[in-house]
C-alpha positions in Angstrom: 6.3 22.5 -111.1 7.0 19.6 -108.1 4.7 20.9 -105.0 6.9 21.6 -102.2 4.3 22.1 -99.7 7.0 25.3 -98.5 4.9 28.5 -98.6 5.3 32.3 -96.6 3.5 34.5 -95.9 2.9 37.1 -98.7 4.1 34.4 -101.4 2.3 32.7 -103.7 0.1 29.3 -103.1 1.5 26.1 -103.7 -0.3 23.5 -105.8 -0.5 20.0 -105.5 -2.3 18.8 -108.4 -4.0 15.1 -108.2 -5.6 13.4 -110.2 -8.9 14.0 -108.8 -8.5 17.1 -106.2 -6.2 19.8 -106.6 -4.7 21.2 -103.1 -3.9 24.8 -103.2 -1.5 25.5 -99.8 -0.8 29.4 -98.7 0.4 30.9 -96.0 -1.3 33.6 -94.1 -0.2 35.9 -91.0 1.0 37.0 -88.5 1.3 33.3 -86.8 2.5 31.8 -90.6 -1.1 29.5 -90.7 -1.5 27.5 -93.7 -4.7 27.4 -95.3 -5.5 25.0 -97.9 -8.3 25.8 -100.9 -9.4 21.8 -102.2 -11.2 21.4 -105.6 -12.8 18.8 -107.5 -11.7 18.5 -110.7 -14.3 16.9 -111.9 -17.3 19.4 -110.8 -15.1 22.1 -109.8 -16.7 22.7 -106.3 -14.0 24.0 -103.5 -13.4 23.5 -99.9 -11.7 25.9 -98.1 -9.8 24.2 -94.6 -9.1 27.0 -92.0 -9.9 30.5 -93.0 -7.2 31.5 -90.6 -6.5 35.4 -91.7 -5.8 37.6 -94.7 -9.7 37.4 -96.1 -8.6 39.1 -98.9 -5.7 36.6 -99.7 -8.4 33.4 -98.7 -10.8 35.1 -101.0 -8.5 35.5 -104.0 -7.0 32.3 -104.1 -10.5 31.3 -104.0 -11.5 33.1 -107.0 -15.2 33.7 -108.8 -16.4 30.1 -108.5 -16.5 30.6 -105.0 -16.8 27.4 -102.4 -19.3 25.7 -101.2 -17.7 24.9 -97.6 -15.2 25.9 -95.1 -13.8 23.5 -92.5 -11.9 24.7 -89.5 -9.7 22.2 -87.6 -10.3 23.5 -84.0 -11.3 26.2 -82.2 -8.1 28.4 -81.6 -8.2 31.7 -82.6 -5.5 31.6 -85.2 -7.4 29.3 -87.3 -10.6 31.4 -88.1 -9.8 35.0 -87.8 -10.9 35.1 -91.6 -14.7 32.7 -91.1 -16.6 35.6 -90.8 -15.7 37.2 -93.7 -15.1 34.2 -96.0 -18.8 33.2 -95.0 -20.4 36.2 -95.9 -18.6 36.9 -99.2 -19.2 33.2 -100.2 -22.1 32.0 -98.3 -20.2 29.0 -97.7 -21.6 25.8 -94.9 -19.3 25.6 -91.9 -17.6 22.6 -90.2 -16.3 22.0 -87.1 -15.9 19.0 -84.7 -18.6 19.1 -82.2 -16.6 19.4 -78.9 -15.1 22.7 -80.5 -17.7 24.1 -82.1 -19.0 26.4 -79.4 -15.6 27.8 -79.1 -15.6 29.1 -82.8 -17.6 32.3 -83.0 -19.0 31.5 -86.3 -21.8 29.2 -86.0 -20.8 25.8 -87.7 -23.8 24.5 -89.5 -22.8 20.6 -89.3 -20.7 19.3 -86.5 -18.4 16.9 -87.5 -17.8 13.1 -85.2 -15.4 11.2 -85.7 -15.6 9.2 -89.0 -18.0 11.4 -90.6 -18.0 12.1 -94.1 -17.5 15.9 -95.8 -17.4 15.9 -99.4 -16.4 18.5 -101.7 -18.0 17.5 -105.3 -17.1 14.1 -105.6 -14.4 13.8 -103.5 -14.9 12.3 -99.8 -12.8 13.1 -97.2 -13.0 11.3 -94.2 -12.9 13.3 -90.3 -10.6 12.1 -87.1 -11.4 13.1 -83.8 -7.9 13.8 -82.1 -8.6 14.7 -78.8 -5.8 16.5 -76.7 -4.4 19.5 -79.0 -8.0 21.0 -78.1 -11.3 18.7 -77.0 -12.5 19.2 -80.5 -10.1 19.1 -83.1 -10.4 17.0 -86.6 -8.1 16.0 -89.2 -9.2 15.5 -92.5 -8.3 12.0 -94.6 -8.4 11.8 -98.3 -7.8 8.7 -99.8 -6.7 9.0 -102.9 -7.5 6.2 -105.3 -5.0 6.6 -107.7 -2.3 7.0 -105.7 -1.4 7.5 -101.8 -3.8 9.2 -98.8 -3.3 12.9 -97.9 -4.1 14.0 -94.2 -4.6 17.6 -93.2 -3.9 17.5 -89.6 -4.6 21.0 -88.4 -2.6 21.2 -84.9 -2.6 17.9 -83.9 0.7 16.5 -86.3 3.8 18.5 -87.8 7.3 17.3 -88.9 8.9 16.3 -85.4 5.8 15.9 -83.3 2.3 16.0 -82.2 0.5 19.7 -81.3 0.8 21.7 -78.2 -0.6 20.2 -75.1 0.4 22.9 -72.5 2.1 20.6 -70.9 -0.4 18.4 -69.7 0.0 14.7 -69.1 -3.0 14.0 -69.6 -4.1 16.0 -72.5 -0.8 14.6 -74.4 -1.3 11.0 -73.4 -5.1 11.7 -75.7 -3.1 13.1 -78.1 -0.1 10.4 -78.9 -2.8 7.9 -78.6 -5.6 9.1 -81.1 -2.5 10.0 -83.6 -1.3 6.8 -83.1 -4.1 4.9 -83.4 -6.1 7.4 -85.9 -3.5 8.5 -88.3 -0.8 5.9 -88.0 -2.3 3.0 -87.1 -5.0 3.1 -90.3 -2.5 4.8 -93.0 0.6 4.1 -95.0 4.2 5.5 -95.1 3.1 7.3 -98.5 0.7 9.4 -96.5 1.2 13.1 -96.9 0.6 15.1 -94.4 -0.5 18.7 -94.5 0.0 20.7 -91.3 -1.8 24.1 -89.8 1.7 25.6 -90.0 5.0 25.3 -91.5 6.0 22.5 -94.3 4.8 19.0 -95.2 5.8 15.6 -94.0 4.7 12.2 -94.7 3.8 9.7 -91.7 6.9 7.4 -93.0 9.1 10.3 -91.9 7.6 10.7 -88.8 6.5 6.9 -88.1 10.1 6.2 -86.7 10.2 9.0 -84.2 6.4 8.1 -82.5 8.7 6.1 -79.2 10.8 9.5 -78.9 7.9 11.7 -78.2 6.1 9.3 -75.9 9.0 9.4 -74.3 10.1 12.9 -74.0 6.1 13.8 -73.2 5.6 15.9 -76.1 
């Protein structure tokens, strides 16, 4: 079947098979977080990005082969309600940027800067800093090479716009900027993008839109 990227929660996962990773997207409640399982196909080893809620649901889609890490995009609560108990059925390493980490209580074994490196058998994906959403929060680049990049932006990027900033100038000036620059400014229309909630996008959709929400201020 085509991946759709559209998920609920209670439904199945979605799978986005490449040829390298394989991207398993589902939905978790009660705020309808996405959480999405990555596997390498050639050593099998998963990665786990936000264990938001529903440790039962993380932990089957997970499966036997269990993973070997969990990253969690940034510190709000709705994106780790399910650490705790993902870690200790799985023994998994933690991520975390570093600015968020000591708002995540589940203590993240390797804070992540921006740039740096987390692999998942031998697939690399590369961390963004995004500053603005929260002081901390990463999105994950893989670049795929047989085909386009994939981005998994956690709150910082959805279809329409960039995260919450509470309505601070300030905070969304950071924001608009290190999306711009970060995410836009270094990848191509083809890029898919993979949100902390609700469907997919790709930054060609969204590219044309970036003047609107400078404008409107969020």
């Amino acid at each position: 079947m085509t991946y759709s990227g559209a998920v609920k929660v209670g439904g199945p996962a979605d799978v986005h098979e490449l040829s390298e990773l394989m991207i398993s997207k589902v939905a978790v409640g009660p705020m309808d977080n996405n959480a999405y399982l990555l596997r390498c196909r050639a050593t099998g080893e998963q990665l786990l990005i936000d264990a938001a809620n529903e440790p039962q649901t993380l932990l089957s889609l997970i499966g036997d082969d269990g993973i070997a890490s969990v990253v969690t995009t940034h510190q709000h609560g709705d994106h780790w309600q399910a650490l705790r108990e993902v870690v200790d059925a799985t023994g998994a390493r933690t991520y975390a940027g570093r600015d968020d980490a000591a708002g995540i209580p589940v203590a993240t074994d390797v804070p992540v800067d921006d740039g740096d490196v987390i692999r998942v058998g031998r697939v690399e994906l590369t961390a963004r800093h995004l500053v603005g959403h929260t002081p901390g929060s990463i999105a994950l680049v893989y670049d795929d090479p047989h085909g386009h990049p994939h981005v998994f932006t956690g709150d910082c990027l959805f279809p329409g716009g960039v995260g919450n900033t509470h309505d601070d100038p300030k905070a969304f000036a950071s924001l608009i900027e290190d999306v711009e620059t970060k995410i836009f400014g270094r990848l191509p229309d083809e890029t898919w993008v993979y949100p902390g909630h609700g469907g997919d996008t790709t930054l060609g959709a969204e590219r044309p839109h970036l003047p609107e929400w400078r404008e409107r201020g969020w």
